[in-house]
matplotlib code that plots the C-alpha trace (Angstrom):
import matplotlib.pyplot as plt

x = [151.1, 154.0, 157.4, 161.4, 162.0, 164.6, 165.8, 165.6, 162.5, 159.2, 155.7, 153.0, 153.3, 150.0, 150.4, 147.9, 144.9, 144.9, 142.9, 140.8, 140.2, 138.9, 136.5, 135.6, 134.1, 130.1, 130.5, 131.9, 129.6, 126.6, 128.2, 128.7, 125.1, 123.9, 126.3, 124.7, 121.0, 121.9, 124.2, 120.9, 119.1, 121.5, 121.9, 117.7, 117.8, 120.8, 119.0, 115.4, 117.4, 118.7, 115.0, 114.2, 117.2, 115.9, 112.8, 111.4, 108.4, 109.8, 108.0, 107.3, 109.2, 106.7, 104.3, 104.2, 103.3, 100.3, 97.3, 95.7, 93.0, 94.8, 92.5, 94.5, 97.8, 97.7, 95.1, 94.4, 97.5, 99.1, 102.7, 103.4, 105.1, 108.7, 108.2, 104.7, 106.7, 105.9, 103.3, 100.8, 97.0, 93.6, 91.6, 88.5, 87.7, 87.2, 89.3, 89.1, 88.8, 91.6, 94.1, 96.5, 99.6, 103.2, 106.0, 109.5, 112.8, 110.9, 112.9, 111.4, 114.2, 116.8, 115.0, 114.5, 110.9, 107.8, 105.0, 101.2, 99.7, 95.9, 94.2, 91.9, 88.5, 88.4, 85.3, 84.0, 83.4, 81.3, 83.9, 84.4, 83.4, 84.6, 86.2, 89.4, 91.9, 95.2, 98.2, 98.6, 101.1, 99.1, 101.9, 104.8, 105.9, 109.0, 108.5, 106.4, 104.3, 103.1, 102.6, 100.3, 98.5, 97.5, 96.6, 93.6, 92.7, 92.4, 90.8, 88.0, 87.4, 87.0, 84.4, 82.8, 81.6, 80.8, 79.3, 78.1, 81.3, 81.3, 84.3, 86.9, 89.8, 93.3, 95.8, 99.4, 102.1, 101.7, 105.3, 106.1, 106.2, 109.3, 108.9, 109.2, 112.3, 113.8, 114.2, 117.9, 118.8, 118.3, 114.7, 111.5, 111.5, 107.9, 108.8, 108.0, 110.7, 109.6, 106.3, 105.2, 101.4, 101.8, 103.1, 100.5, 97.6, 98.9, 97.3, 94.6, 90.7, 88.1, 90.1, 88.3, 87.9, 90.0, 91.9, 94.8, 96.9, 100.8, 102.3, 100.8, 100.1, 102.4, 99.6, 100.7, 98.6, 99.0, 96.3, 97.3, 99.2, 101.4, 103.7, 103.1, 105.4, 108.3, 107.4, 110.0, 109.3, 110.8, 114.1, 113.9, 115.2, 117.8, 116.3, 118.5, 118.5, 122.6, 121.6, 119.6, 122.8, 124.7, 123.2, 122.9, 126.7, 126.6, 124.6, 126.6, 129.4, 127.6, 127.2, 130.4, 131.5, 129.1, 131.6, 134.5, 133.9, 133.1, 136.8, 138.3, 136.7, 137.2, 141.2, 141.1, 140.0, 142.7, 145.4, 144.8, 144.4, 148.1, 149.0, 147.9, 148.9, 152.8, 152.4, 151.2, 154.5, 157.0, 155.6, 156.1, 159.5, 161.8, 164.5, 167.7, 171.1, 172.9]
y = [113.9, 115.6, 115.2, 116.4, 117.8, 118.0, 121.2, 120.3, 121.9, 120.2, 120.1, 118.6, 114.9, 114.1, 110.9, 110.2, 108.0, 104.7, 103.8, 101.2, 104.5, 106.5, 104.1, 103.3, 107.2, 107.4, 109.3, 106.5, 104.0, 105.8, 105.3, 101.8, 101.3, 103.0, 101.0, 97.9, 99.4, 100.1, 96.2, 94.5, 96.0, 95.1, 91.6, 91.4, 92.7, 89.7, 86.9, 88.2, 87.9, 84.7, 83.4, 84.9, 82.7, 79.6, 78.1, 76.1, 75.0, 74.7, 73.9, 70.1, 68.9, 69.0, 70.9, 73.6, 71.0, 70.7, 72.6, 74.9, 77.8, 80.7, 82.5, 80.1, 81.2, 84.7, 87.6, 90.7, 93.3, 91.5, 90.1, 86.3, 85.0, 83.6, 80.0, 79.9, 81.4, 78.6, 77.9, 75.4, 77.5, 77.3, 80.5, 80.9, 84.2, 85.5, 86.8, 90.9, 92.0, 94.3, 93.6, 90.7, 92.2, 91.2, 91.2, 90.3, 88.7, 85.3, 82.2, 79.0, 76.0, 78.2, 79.6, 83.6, 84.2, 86.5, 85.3, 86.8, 87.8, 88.6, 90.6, 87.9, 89.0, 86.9, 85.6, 87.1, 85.6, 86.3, 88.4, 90.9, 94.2, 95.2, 93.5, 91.7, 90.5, 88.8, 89.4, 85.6, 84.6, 83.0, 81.2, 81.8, 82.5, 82.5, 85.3, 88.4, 87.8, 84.2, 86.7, 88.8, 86.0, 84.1, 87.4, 87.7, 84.6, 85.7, 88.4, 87.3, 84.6, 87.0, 89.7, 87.0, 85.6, 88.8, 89.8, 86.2, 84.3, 81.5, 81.1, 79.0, 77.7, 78.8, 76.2, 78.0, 78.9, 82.3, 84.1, 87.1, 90.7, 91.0, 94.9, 97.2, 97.3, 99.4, 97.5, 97.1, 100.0, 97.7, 97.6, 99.7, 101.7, 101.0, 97.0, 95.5, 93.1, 92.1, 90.8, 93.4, 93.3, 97.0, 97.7, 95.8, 97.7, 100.8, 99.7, 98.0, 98.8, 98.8, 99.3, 102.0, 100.4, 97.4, 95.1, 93.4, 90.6, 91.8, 87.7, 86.9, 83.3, 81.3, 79.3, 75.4, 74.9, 77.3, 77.7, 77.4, 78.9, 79.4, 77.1, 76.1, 78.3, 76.2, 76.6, 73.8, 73.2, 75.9, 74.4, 73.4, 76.4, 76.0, 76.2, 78.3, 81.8, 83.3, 86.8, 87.2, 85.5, 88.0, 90.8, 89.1, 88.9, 92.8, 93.3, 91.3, 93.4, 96.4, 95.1, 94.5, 98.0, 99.3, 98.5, 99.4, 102.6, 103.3, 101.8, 103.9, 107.1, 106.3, 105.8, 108.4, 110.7, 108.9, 109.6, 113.2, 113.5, 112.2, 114.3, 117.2, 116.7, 115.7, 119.2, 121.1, 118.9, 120.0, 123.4, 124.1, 122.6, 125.4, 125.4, 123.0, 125.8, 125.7]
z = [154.7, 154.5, 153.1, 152.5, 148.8, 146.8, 148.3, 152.0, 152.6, 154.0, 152.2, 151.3, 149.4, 147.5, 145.6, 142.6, 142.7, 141.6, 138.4, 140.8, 143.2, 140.2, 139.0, 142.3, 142.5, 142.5, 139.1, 137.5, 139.7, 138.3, 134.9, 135.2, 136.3, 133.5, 130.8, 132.7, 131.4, 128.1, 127.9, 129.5, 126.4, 124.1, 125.0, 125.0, 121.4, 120.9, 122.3, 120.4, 117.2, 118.0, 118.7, 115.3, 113.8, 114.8, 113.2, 115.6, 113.5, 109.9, 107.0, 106.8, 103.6, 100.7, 102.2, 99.4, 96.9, 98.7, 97.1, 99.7, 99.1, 98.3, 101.6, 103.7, 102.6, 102.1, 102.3, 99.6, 100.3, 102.6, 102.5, 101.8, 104.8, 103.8, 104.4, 101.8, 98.9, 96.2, 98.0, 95.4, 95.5, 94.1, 93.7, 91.8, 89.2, 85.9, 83.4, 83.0, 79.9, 78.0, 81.1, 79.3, 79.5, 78.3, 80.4, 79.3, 80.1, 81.4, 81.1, 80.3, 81.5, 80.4, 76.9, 77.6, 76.4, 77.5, 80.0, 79.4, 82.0, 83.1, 85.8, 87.4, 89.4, 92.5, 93.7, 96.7, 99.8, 102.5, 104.3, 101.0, 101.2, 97.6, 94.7, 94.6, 91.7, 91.7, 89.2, 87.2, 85.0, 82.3, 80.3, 78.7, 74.9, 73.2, 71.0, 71.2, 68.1, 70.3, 73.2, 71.2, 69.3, 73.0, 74.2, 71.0, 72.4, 75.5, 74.7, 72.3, 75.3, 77.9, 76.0, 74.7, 78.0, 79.5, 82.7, 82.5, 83.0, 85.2, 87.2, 86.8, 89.4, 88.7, 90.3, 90.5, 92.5, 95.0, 94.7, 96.3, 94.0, 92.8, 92.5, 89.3, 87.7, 84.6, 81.3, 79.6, 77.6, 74.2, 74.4, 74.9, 77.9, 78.2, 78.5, 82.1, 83.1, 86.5, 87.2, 90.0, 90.6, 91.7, 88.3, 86.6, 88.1, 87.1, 83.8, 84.4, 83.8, 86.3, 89.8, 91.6, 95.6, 94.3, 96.9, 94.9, 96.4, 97.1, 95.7, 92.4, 90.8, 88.3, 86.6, 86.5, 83.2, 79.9, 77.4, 73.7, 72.5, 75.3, 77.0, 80.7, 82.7, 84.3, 88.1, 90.1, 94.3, 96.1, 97.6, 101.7, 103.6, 106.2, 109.6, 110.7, 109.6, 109.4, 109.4, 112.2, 113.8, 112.5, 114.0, 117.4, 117.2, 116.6, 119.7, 121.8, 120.8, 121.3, 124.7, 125.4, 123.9, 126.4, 128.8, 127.1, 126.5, 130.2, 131.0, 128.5, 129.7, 133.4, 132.2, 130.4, 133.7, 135.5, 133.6, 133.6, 137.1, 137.5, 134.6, 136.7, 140.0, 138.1, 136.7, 139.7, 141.7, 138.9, 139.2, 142.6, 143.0, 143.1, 140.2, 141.1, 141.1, 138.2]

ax = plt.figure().add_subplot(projection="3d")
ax.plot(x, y, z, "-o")
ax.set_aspect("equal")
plt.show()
């Protein structure tokens, strides 16, 4: 198409694209397409988490206070599912001797004390192909030297019976580890604070090709000395779960980023294509006389 410039002469008029006429190009097309996939997969990932918010088979109401066999709940080094922490369990075992351990800053309704605890020798069943123990907090003390004294208890009781211990059922509450932690700077760096099975075994006796459970047992029953440990119901969970909602918010907006970012860059192309063809106009206009 031509035209009449400014100086009387005839040439060429290009006008710029439209920003619908650049996006409309195959490159950006193909762009498009692909910020489809990559939206389709986001908004998959969205509506899995939202499928993961929603419980749709919650815990019945008092269901943890129900005592089951602790090889329905949970199995040796596995995790214990969410919904079973608290979970009332009965395992069977005896006592191993020299593993009564102390670990500190238990509370007791409110009183800050130390729980004993003991490294307890499953029974086998017929599915074992080794031994297997469970961390159990035996009961708690409010001093160290109570600690100690239900620990010589303990401990005359266990090497007394021997290799010929019958076992006894433990009835407790399975609660998840709640991993190694460092002691306060006020008191012995060798003190355990957190009961953390994983920590425990690192000094125990007698563990070569030993399977340990991950959770370990809140006995619901203390031997003198030692005071039952306070163990109350695990409160009912929400059936909805907010963070998982919160992330498929985030990948709904990842989606919808998706397509923002193909707009801006397709503007962005735009608007230097008219930036050019304005400069390569202004450039070969000849100067106006002074």
């Amino acid at each position: 198409m031509t035209g009449t410039t400014s100086s009387g002469t005839t040439g060429p008029v290009v006008f710029p694209p439209t920003l619908r006429e650049v996006l409309l190009r195959p490159r950006w097309l193909g762009m498009l397409a692909l910020c489809l996939v990559v939206a389709g997969v986001f908004a998959w990932l969205g509506q899995w988490q939202l499928g993961r918010a929603l419980q749709t088979d919650p815990t019945p109401p008092g269901a943890t206070e129900q005592v089951e066999p602790i090889a329905d709940v949970v199995a040796p080094g596995a995790y214990l599912p969410e919904p079973l922490v608290g979970q009332r369990v009965t395992v069977s075992g005896t006592w191993v001797p020299d593993d009564f351990l102390v670990v500190a800053s238990r509370f007791n309704n409110g009183t800050e004390g130390y729980w004993v605890t003991g490294q307890l020798r499953v029974v086998p069943d017929a599915g074992s192909t080794g031994p297997t123990s469970i961390a159990v907090a035996i009961g708690w003390a409010p001093s160290l030297d109570v600690a100690h004294a239900a620990i010589d208890r303990l401990q005359q009781d266990a090497s007394a019976a021997g290799a010929s211990s019958q076992p006894f059922d433990v009835v407790g509450r399975i609660i998840s580890d709640e991993g190694p932690a460092l002691p306060r700077h006020d008191i012995d760096p060798q003190t355990m604070t957190s009961m953390s099975p994983a920590a425990l075994l690192g000094q125990w006796h007698d563990v070569d090709g030993l399977s340990v459970y991950r959770p370990y047992l809140a006995s619901q029953t203390a031997p003198q000395p030692l005071a039952d440990i306070a163990s109350p119901p695990p409160p009912t969970g929400s059936t909805v779960n907010w963070l998982n909602i919160f992330y498929a918010v985030e990948w709904a907006v990842f989606a919808g980023f998706a397509f923002y970012l193909w707009y801006r860059l397709g503007k962005d192309a735009w608007e230097r294509e008219v930036e050019d063809i304005e400069d390569a106009a202004a450039a070969a206009s000849p100067p106006r006389p002074a």
